[in-house]
N, C-alpha and C positions, 0 to 999 in steps of 0.2 A: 626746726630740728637741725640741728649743726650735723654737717657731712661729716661728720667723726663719729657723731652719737650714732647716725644710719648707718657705717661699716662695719660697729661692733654689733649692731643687730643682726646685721646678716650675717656675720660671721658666726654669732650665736648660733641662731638658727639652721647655720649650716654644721656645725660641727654636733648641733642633736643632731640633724640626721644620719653624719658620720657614725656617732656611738649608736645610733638601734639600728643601723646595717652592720655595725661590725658586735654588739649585742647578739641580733639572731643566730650569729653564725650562718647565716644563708646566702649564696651570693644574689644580691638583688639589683635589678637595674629599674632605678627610680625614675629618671630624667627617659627614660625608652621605653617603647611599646609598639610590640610589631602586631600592624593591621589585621591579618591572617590570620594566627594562630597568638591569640593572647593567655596563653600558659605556662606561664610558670611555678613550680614548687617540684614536690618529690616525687619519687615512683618505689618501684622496685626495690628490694633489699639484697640481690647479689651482684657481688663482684663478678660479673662474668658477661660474655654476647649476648645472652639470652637475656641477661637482666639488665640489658642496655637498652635491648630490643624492646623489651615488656615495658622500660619506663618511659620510651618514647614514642610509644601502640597509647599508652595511658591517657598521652595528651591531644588525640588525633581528635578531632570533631565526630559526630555522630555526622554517618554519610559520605562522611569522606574513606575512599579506598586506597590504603597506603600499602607502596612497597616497598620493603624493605633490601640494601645494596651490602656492601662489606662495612665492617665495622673495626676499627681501630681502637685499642688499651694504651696508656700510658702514664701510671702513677694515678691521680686519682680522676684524671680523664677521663672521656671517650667521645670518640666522632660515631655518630652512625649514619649514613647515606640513606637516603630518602628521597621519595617520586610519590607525584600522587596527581592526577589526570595531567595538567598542563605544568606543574612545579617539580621542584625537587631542591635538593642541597646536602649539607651536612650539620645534623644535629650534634652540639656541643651539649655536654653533659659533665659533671662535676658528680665525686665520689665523694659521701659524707660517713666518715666510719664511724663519727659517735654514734649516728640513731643508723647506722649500715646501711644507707638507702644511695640509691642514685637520684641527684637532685638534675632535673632539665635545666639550662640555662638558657638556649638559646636554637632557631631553626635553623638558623643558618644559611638563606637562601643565595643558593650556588655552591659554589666551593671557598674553602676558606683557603687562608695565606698564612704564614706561619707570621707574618707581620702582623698583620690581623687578630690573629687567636691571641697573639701578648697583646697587642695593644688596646684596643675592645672588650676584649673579653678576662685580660691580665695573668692569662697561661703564658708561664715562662718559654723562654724561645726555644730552649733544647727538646723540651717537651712538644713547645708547641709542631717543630721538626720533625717528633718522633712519629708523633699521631697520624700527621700528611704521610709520612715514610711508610705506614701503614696500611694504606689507601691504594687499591692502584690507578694509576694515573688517566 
């Protein structure tokens, strides 16, 4: 097979999987998977702390005792802060208004960085500012 013929393969193959991540409308991370808490999808159906909170109580493990810290909005964002025996961070979450749910993206272990949240995770930078600004320090 000619080095030509091979780079349109994987090119092929990479651009399906472009179209059925950007098909589901969900934001998905294919190439990543965190050891700890391997959940991702939806929760909750309000826009609101309480249904940030509830969509990320959703994804806790059975046994495991989570606490919840402050919680930061912005546009269809949310950070929510989390502990749980020896860990903690800030869970990213993404708002989905067609089917109105909070979708988890991500745990987030530690704190994030606004360079981070865009680059990673592809929350715009003013946004991604707003969320931290959110938070306190």
């Amino acid at each position: 097979m000619k080095r030509s013929t091979a780079t349109l393969i994987v090119i092929a193959v990479l651009g399906g999987l472009l179209a059925c991540v950007i098909y589901s409308g969900k934001v998905t991370h294919l190439l990543r998977q965190n050891t700890f808490f391997a959940a991702v999808g939806t929760a909750q159906s309000v826009k609101t702390v309480a249904g940030v909170k509830a969509a990320v109580q959703a994804h806790v493990p059975a046994g495991i005792s989570m606490i919840f810290g402050a919680t930061s909005m912005e546009d269809i964002y949310a950070l929510q802060v989390w502990g749980a025996d020896d860990m903690g961070g800030e869970a990213l979450l993404m708002y989905d208004s067609t089917n109105n749910e909070w979708n988890f993206v991500s745990w987030g272990g530690g704190a994030w960085s606004a360079e981070g949240l865009t680059r990673s995770e592809g929350v715009p930078q003013d946004t991604a500012e707003a969320l931290l600004g959110g938070l306190p320090n």
